[in-house]
VOLOTI-970359 format. One record per residue: y, x, z of N, C-alpha, C in turn; residue number from 1. Coordinates in nm, 2 decimals. Each point is the difference from the previous one (the first is absolute). Example, Ala and Ser with C-alpha at 12.3 -4.5 7.8 and 13.67 -1.06 7.14 Angstrom:
<pts>
<pt n_Y="-0.57" n_X="1.32" n_Z="0.78" ca_Y="0.12" ca_X="-0.09" ca_Z="0.00" c_Y="0.12" c_X="0.09" c_Z="0.00" resi="1"/>
<pt n_Y="0.11" n_X="-0.04" n_Z="-0.07" ca_Y="0.11" ca_X="0.09" ca_Z="0.00" c_Y="0.11" c_X="-0.08" c_Z="0.08" resi="2"/>
</pts>
This chain:
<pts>
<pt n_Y="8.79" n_X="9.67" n_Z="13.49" ca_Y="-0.10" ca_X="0.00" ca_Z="-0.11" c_Y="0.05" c_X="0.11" c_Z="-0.10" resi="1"/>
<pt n_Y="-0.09" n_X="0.11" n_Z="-0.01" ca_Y="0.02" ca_X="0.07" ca_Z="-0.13" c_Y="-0.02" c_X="-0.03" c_Z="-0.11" resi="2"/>
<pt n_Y="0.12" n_X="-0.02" n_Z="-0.12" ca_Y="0.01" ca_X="-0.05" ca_Z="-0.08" c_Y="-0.01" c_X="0.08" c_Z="-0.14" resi="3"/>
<pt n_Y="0.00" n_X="0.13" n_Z="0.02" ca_Y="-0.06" ca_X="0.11" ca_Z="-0.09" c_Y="-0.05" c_X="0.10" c_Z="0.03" resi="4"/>
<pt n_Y="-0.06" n_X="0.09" n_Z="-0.06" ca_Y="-0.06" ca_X="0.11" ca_Z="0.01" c_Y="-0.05" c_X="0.07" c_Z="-0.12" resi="5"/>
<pt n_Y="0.01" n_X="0.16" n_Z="0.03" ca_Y="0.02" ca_X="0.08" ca_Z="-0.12" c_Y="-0.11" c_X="0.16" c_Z="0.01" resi="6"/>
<pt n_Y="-0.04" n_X="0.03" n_Z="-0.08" ca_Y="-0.05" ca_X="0.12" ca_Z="0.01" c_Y="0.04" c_X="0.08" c_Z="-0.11" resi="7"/>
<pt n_Y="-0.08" n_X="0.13" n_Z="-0.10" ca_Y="0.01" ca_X="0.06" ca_Z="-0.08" c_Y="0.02" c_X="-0.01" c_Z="-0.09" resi="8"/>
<pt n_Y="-0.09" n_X="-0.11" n_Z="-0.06" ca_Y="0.00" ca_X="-0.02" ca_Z="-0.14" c_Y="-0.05" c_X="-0.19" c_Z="0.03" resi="9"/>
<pt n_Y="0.05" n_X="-0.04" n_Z="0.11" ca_Y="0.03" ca_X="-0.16" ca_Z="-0.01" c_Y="0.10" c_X="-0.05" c_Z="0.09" resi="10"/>
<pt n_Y="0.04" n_X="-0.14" n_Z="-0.02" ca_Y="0.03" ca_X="-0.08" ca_Z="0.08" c_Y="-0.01" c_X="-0.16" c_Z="0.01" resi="11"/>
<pt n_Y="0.04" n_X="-0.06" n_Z="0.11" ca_Y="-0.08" ca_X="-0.10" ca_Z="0.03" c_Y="0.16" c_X="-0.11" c_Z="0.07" resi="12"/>
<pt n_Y="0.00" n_X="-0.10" n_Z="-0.07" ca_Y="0.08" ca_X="-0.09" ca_Z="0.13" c_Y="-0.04" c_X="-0.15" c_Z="-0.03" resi="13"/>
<pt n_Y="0.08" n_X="-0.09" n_Z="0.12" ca_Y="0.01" ca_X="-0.10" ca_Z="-0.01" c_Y="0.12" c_X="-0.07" c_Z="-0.08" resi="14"/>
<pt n_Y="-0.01" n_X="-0.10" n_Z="-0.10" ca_Y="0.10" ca_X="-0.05" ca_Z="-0.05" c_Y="0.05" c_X="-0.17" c_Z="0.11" resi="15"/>
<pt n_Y="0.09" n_X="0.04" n_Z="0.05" ca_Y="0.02" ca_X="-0.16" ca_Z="0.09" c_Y="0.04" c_X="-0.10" c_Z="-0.08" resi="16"/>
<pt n_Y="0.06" n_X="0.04" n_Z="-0.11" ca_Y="0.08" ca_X="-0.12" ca_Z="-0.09" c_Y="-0.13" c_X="-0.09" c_Z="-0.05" resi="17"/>
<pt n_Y="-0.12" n_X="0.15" n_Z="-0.07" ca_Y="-0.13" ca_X="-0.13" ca_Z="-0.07" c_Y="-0.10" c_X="0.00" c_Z="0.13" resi="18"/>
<pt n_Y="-0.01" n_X="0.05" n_Z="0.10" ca_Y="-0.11" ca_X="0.01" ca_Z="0.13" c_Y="-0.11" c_X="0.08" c_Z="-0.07" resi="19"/>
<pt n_Y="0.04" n_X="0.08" n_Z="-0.08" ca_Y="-0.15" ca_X="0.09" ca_Z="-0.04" c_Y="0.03" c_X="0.17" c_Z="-0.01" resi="20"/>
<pt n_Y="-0.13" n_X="0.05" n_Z="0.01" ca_Y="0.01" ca_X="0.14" ca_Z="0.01" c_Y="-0.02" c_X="0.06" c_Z="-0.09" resi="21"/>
<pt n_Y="0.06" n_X="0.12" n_Z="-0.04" ca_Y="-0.03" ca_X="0.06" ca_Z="-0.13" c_Y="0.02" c_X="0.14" c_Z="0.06" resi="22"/>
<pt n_Y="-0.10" n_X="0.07" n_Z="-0.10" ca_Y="-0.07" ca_X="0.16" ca_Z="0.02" c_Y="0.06" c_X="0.06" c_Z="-0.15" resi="23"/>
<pt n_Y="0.04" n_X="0.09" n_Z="0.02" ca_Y="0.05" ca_X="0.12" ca_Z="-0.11" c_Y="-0.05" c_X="0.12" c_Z="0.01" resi="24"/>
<pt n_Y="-0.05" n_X="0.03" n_Z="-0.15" ca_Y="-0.08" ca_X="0.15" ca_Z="-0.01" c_Y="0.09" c_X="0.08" c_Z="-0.09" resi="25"/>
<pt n_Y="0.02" n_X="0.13" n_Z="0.02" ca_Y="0.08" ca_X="0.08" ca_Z="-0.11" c_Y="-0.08" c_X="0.09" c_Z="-0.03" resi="26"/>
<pt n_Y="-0.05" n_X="0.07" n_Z="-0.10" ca_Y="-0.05" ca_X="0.09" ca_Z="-0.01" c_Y="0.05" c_X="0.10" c_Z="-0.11" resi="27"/>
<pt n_Y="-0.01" n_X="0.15" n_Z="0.05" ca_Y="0.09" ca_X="0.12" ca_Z="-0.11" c_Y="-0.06" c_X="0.11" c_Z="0.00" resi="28"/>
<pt n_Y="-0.04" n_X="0.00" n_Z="-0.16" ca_Y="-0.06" ca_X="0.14" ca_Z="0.00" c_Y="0.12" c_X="0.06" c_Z="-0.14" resi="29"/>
<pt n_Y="-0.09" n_X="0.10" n_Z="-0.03" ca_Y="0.04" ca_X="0.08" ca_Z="-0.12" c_Y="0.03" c_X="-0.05" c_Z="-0.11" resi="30"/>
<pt n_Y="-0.11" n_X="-0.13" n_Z="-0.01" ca_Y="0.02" ca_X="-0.09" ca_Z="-0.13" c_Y="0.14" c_X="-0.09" c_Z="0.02" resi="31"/>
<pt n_Y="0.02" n_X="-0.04" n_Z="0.10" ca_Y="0.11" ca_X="-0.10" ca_Z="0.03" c_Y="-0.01" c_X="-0.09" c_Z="0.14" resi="32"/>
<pt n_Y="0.04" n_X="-0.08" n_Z="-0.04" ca_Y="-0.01" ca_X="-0.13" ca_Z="0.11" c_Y="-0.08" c_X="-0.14" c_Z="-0.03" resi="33"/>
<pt n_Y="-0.05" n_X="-0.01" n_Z="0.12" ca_Y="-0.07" ca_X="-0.19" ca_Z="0.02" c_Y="0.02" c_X="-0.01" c_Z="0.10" resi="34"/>
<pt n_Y="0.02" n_X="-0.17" n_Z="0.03" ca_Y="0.07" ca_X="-0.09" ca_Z="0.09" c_Y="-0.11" c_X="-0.14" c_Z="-0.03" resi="35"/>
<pt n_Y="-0.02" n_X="-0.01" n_Z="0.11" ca_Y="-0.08" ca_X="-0.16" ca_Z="0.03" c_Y="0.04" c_X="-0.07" c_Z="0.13" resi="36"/>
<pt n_Y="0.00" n_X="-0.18" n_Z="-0.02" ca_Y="0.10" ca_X="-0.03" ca_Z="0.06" c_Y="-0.15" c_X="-0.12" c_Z="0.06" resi="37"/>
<pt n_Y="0.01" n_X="-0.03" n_Z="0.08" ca_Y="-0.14" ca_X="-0.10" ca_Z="0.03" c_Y="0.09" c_X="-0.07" c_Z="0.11" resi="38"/>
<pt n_Y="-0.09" n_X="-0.13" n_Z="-0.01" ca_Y="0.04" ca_X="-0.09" ca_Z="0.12" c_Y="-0.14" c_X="0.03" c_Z="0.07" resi="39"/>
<pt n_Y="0.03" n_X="0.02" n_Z="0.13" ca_Y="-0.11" ca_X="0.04" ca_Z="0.12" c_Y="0.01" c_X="-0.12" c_Z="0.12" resi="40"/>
<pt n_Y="-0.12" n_X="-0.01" n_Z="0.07" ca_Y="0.01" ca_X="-0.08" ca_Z="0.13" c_Y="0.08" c_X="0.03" c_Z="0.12" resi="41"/>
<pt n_Y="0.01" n_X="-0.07" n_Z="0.11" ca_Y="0.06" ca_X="0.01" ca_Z="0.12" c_Y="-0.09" c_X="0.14" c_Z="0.07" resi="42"/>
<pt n_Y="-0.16" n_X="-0.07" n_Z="-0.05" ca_Y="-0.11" ca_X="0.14" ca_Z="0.10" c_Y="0.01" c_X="0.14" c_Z="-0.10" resi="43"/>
<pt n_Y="-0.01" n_X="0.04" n_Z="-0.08" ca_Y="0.07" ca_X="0.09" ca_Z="-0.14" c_Y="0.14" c_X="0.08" c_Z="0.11" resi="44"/>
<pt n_Y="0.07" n_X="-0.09" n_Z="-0.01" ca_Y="0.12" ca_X="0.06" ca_Z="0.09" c_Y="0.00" c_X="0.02" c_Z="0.11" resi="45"/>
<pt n_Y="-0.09" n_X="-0.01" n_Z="0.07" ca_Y="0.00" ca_X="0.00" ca_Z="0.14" c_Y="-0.09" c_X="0.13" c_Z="0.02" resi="46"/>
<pt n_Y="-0.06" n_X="0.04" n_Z="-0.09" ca_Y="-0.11" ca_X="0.07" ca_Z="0.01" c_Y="0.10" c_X="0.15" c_Z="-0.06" resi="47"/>
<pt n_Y="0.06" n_X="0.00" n_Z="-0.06" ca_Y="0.10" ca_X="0.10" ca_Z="-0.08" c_Y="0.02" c_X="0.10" c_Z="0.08" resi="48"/>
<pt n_Y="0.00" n_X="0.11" n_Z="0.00" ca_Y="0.06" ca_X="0.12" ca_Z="0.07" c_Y="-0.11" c_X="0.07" c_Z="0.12" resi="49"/>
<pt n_Y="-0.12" n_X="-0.12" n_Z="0.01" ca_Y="-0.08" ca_X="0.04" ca_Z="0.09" c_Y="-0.09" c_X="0.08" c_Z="-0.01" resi="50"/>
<pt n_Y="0.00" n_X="0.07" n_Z="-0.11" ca_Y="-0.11" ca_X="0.09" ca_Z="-0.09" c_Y="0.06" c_X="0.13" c_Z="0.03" resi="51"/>
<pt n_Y="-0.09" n_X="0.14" n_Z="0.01" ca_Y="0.06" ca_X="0.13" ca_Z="0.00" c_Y="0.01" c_X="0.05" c_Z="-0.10" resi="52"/>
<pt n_Y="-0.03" n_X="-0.07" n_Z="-0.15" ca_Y="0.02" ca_X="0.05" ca_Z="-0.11" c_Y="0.09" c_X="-0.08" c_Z="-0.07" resi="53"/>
<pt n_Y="0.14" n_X="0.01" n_Z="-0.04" ca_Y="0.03" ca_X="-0.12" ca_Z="-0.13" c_Y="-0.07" c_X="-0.06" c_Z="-0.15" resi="54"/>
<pt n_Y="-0.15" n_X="0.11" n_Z="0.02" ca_Y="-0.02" ca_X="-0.05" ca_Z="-0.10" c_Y="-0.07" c_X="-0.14" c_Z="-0.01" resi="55"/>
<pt n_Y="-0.06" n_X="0.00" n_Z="0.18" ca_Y="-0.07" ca_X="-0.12" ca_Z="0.01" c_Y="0.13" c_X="-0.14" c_Z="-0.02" resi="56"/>
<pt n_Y="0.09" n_X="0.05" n_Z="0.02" ca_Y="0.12" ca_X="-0.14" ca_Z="0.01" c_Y="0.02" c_X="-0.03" c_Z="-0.15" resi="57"/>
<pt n_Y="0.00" n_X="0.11" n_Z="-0.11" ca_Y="0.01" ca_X="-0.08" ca_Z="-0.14" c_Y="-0.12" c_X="-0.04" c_Z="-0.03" resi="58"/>
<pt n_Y="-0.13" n_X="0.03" n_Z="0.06" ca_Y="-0.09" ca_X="-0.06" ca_Z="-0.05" c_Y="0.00" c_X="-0.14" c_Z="0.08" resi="59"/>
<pt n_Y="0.05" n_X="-0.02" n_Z="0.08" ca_Y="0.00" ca_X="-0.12" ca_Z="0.11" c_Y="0.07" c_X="-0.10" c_Z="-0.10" resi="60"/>
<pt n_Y="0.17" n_X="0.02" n_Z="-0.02" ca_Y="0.07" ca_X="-0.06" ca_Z="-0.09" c_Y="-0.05" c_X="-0.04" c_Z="-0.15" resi="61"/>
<pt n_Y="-0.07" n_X="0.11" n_Z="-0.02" ca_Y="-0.08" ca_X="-0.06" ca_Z="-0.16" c_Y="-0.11" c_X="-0.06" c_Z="0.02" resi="62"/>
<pt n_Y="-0.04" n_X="-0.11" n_Z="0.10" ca_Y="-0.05" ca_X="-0.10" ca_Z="0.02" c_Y="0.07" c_X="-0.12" c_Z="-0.02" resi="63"/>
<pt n_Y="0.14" n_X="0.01" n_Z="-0.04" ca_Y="0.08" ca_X="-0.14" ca_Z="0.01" c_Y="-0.05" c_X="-0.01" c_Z="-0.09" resi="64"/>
<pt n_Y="0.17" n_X="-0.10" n_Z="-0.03" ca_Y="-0.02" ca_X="-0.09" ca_Z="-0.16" c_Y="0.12" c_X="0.08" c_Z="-0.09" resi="65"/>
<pt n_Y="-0.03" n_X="0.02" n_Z="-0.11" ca_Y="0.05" ca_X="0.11" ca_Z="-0.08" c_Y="0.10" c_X="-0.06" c_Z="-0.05" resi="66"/>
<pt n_Y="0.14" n_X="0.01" n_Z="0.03" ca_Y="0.07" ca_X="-0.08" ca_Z="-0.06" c_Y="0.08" c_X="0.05" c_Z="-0.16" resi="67"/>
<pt n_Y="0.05" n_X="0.19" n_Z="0.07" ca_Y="0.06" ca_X="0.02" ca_Z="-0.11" c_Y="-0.03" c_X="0.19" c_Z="-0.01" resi="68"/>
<pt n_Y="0.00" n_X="0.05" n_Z="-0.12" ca_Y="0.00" ca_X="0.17" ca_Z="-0.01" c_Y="0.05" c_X="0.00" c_Z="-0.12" resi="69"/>
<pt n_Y="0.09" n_X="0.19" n_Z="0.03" ca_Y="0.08" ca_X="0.03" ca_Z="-0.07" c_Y="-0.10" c_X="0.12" c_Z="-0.03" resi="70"/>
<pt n_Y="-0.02" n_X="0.04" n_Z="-0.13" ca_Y="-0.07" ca_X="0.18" ca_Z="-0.07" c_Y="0.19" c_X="0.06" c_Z="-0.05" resi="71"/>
<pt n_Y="0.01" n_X="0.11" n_Z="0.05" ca_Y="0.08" ca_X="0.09" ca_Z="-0.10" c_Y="-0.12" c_X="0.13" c_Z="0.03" resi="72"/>
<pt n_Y="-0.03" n_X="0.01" n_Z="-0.12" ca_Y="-0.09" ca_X="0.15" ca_Z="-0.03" c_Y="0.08" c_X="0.04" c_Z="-0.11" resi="73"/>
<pt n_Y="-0.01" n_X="0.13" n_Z="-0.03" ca_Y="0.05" ca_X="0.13" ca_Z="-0.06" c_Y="-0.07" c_X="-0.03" c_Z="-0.13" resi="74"/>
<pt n_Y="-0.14" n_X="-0.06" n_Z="0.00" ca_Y="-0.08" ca_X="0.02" ca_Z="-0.12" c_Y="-0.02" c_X="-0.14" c_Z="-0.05" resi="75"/>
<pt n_Y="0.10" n_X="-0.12" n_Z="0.07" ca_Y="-0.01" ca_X="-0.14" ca_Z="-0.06" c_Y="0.06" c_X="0.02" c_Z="-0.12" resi="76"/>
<pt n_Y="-0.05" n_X="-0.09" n_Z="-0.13" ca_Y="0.08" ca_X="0.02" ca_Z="-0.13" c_Y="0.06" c_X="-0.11" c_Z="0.04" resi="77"/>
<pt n_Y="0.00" n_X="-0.09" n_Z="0.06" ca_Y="0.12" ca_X="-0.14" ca_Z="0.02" c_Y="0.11" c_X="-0.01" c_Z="0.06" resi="78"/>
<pt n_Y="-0.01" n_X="0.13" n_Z="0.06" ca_Y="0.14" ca_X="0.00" ca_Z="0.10" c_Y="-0.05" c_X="-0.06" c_Z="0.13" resi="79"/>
<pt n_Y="0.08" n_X="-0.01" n_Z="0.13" ca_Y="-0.06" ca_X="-0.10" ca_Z="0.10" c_Y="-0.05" c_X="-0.10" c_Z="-0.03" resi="80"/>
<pt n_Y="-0.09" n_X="-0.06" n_Z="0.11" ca_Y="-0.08" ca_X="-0.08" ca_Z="0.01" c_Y="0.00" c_X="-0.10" c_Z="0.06" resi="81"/>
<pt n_Y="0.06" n_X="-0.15" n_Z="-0.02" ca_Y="-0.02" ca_X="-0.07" ca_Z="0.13" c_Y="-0.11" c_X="-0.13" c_Z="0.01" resi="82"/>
<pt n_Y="-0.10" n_X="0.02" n_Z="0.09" ca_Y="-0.10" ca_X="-0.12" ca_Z="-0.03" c_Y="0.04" c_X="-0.10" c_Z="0.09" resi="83"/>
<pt n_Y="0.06" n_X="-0.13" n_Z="-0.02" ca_Y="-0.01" ca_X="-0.13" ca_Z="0.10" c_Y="-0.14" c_X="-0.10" c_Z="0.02" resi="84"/>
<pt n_Y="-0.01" n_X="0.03" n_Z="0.12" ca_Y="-0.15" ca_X="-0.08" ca_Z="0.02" c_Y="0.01" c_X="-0.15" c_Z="0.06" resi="85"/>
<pt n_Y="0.17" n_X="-0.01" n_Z="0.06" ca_Y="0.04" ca_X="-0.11" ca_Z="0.02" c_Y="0.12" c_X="-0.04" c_Z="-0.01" resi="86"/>
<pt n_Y="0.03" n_X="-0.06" n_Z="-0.09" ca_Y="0.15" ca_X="-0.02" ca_Z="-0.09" c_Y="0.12" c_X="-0.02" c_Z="0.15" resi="87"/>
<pt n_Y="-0.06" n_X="-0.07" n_Z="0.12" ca_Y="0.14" ca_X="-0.03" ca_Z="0.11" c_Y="-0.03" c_X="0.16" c_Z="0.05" resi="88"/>
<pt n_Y="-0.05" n_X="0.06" n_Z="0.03" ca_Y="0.04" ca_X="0.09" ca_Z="0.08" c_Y="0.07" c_X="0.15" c_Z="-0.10" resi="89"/>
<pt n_Y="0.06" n_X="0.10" n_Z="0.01" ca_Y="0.03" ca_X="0.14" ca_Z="-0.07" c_Y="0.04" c_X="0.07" c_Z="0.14" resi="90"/>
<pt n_Y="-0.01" n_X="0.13" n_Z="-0.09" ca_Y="0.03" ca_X="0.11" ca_Z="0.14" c_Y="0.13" c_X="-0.02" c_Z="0.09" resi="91"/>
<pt n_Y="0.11" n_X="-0.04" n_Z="-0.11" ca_Y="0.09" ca_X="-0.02" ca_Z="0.12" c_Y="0.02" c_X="-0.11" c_Z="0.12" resi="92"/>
<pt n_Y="-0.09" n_X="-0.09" n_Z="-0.03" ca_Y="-0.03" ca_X="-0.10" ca_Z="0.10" c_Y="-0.05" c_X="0.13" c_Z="0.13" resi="93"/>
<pt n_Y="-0.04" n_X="0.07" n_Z="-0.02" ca_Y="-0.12" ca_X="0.05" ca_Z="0.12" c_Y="0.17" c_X="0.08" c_Z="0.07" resi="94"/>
<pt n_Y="0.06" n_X="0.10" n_Z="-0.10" ca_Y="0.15" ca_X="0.05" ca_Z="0.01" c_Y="0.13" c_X="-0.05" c_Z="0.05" resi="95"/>
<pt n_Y="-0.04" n_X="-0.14" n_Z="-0.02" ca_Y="0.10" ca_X="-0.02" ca_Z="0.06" c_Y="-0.01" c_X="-0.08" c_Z="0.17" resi="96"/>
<pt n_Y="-0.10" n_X="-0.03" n_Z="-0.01" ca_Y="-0.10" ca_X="-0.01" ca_Z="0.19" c_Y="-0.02" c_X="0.11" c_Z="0.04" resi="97"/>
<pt n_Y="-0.03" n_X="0.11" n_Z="-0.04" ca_Y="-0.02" ca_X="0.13" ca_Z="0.01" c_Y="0.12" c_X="0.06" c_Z="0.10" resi="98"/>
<pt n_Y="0.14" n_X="-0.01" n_Z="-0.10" ca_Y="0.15" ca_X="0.01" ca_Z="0.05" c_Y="0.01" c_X="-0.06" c_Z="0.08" resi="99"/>
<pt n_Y="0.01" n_X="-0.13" n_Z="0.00" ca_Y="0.03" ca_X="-0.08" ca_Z="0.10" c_Y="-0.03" c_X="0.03" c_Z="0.11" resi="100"/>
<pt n_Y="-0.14" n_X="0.04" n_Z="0.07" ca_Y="-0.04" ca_X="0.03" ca_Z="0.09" c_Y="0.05" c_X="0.10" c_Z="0.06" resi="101"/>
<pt n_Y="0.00" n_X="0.14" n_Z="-0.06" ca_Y="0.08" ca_X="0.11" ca_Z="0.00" c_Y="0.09" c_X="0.04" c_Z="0.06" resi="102"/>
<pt n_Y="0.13" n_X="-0.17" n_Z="-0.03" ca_Y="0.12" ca_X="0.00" ca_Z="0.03" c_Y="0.00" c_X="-0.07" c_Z="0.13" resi="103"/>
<pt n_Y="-0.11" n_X="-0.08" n_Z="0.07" ca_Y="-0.03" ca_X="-0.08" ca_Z="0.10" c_Y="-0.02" c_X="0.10" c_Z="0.10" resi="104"/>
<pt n_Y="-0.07" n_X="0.06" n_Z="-0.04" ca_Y="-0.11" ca_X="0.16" ca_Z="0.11" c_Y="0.18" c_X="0.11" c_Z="0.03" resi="105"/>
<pt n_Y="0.02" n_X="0.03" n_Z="-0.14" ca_Y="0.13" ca_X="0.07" ca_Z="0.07" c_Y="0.13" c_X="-0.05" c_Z="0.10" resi="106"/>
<pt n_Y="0.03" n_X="-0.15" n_Z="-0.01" ca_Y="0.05" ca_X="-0.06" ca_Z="0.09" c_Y="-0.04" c_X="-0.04" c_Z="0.17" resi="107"/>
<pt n_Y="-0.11" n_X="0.03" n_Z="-0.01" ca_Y="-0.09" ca_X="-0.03" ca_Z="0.09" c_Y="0.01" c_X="0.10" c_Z="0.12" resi="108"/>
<pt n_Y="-0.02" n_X="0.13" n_Z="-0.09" ca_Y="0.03" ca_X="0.16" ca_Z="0.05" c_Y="0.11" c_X="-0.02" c_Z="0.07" resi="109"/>
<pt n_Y="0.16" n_X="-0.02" n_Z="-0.06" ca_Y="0.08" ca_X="0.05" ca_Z="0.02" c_Y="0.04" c_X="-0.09" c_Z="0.13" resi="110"/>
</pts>
């Protein structure tokens, strides 16, 4: 079973500890950075990577459920930005399943 998957400006894995999938968007321009963190389906994930464009895959992922985004822009007067859309979940929940997996796939290799 593939348990993650990654492209340009996303990625996608399974968390085994909660049994749920989460989708991560980064996005970087001139102004700065954004980051959105969604909980996505099993079909969501399954469907990931099958597109010849990545753009269709963050538009796929930004059909989840929105859990958490970060703004740092150049022209924010607040400094970063973090909006929580759901108090259990933050980005490094997605980071540290993220790793995890990572460290699974490179063991696997060797």
């Amino acid at each position: 079973m593939n348990l993650y998957k990654e492209g340009n400006y996303w990625k996608a894995c399974y968390d085994q500890e909660r049994g749920k999938y989460y989708g991560y968007l980064m996005y970087t321009d001139r102004e700065g950075q954004t980051r959105f963190l969604y909980e996505i389906t099993k079909e969501i994930f399954d469907r990931l990577g099958s597109f010849p464009e990545d753009y269709d895959n963050d538009k796929l992922i930004g059909t989840g459920r929105l859990l958490f985004r970060f703004e740092n822009t150049m022209y924010g007067t607040m400094g970063p930005e973090h909006h929580v859309y759901d108090e259990n979940y933050t980005e490094s929940d997605f980071d540290k399943a993220f790793e995890s997996l990572k460290k699974t796939r490179k063991r696997r290799k060797s």
